[in-house]
C-alpha positions as CSV (number, residue, x, y, z in Angstrom):
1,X,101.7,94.5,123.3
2,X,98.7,92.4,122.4
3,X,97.8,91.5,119.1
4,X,94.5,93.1,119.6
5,X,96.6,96.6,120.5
6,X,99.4,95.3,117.7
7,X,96.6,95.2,115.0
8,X,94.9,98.2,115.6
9,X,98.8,100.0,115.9
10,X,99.4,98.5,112.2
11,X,95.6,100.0,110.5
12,X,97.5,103.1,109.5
13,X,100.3,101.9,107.8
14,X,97.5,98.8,106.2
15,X,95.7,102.2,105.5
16,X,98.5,104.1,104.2
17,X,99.7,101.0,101.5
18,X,96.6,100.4,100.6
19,X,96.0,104.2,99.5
20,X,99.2,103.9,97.7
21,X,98.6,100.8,95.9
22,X,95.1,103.3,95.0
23,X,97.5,105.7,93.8
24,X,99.8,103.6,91.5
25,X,97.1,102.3,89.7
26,X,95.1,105.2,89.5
27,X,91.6,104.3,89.3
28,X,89.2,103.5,92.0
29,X,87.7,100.2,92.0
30,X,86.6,97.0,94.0
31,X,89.5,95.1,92.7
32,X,91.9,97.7,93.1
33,X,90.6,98.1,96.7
34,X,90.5,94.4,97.4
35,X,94.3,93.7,95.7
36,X,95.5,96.4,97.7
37,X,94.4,95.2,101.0
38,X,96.0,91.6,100.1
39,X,99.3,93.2,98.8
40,X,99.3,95.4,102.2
41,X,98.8,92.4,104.4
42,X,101.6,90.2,102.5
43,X,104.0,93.3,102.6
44,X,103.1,93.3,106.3
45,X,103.3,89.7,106.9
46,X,106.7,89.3,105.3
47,X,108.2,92.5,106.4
48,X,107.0,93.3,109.5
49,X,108.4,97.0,110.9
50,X,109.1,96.8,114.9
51,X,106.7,98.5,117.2
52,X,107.2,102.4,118.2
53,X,107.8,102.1,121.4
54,X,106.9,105.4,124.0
55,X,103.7,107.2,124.8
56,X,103.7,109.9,122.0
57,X,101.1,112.0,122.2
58,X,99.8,115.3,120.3
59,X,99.5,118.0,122.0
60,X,97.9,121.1,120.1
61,X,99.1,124.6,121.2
62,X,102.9,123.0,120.6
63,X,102.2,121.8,117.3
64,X,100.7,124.7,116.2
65,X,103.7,126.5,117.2
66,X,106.0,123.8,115.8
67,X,104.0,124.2,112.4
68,X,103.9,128.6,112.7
69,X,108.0,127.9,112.9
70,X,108.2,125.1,110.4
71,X,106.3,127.4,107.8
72,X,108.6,130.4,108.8
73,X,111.4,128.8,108.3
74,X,110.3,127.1,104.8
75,X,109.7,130.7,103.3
76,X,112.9,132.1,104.8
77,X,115.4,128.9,103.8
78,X,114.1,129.4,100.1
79,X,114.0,133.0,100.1
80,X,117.8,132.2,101.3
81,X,118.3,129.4,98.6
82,X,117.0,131.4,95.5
83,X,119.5,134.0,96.3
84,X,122.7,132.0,96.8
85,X,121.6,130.5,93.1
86,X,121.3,133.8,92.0
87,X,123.6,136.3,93.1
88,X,126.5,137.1,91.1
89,X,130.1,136.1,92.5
90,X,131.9,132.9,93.5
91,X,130.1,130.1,95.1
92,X,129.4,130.4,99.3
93,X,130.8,127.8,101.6
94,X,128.9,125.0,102.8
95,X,129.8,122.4,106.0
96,X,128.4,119.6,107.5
97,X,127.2,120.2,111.6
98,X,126.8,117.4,113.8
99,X,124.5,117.8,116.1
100,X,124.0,116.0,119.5
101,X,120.2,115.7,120.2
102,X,118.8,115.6,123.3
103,X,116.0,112.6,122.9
104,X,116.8,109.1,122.4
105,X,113.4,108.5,121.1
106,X,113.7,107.3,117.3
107,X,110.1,108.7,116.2
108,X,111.3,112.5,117.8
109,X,114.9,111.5,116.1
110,X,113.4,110.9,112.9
111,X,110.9,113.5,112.8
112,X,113.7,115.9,113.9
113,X,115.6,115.2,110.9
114,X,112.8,115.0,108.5
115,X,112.3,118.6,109.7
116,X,115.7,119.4,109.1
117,X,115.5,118.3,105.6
118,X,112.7,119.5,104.2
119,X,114.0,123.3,105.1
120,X,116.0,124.4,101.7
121,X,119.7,124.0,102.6
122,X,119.8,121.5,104.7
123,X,120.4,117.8,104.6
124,X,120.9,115.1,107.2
125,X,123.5,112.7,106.0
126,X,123.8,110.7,108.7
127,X,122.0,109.6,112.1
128,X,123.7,107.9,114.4
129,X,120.9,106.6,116.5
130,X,123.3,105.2,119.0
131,X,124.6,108.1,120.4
132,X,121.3,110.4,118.9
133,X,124.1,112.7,116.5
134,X,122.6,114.4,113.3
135,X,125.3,115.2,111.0
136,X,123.7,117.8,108.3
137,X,124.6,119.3,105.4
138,X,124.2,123.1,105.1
139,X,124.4,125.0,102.2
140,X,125.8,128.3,103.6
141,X,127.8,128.9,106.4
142,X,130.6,132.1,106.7
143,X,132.1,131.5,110.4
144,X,131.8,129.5,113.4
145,X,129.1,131.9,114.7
146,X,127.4,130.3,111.9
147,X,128.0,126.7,113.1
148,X,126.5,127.2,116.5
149,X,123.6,128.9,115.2
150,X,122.6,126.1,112.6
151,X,123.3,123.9,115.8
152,X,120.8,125.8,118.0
153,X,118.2,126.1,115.1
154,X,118.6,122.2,115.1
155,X,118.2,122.1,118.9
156,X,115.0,123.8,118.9
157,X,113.6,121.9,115.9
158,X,113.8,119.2,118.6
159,X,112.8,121.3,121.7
160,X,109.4,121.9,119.4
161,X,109.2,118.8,118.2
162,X,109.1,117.2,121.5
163,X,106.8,119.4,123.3
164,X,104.3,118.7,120.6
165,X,104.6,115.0,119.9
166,X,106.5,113.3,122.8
167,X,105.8,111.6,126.0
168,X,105.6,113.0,129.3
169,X,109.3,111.3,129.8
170,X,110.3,113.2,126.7
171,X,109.3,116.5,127.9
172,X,110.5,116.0,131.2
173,X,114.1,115.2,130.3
174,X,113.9,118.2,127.7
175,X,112.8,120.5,130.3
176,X,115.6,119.0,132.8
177,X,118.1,119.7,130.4
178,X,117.4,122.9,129.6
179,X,117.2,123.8,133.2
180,X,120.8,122.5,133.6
181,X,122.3,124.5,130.6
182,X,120.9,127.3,131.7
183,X,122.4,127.3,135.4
């Protein structure tokens, strides 16, 4: 990559500390601004993150449908939450899934399990990027039947995920490897 490309990759996150340097002090001003810039370039200097590697793109119609199931499942999982802390009798049983992804991208991998974790009752605990394995926390499951269906619900958290933010080679492999588990 060249440090012309490099640069212009890193003006978000310069963007993004800067705004929350902004933030933490509170009050807009030249100084604030100007401190904030330095601070973001020494943060960047000294710990430098690695650079995302893949040809993500952003497609619309996917991510629209992505965001349409994201919301859905938001007002669903904390309809769902609010009633477990709510209704009367002993506690319900939780279990943690692990999942098997199908992307070895780590910006799909990580926005799969941010995903994951936002939806009330449900956690990732652990990612093992190695072998692309979500292990999650749910709040409430009754039977196996249960399991797989948390595990599909995970599944196509990715399938959307990846039609609406990964590359070409991203979608392709998805779309080859749902062809195979079909057949």
């Amino acid at each position: 990559m060249s440090p012309a490309r490099r640069m212009g990759a890193q003006l978000p996150l310069a963007a993004w500390l800067v705004l929350v340097w902004m933030l933490l002090w509170g009050t807009w001003s030249w100084a604030n601004l100007l401190s904030g810039l330095l601070v973001a370039a020494v943060v960047m200097t000294a710990l430098p993150l690695p650079p995302v590697e893949g040809g993500t793109r952003v497609r619309l119609l996917p991510m629209l449908v992505f965001l349409g199931h994201f919301a859905a499942d938001l007002v669903t999982s904390a309809a769902q939450v609010s009633w477990l802390a709510l209704r009367p009798g002993p506690p319900r049983c939780g279990a943690i899934v692990r999942v098997r992804l199908r992307t070895d991208s780590d910006l799909l991998l990580t926005m799969v399990a941010e995903s994951v974790t936002l939806v009330p009752g449900s956690v990732v605990i652990d990612m093992d990027r190695e072998h692309s394995v979500l292990s999650i926390h749910v709040l409430h499951v009754r039977d196996l039947a249960d399991v797989a269906r948390q595990k599909r619900d995970v599944l196509a958290v990715e399938g959307r995920l990846t039609r609406a933010f990964g590359s070409a080679a991203d979608v392709a492999a998805l779309e080859r490897d749902l062809e195979g588990s079909r057949t």
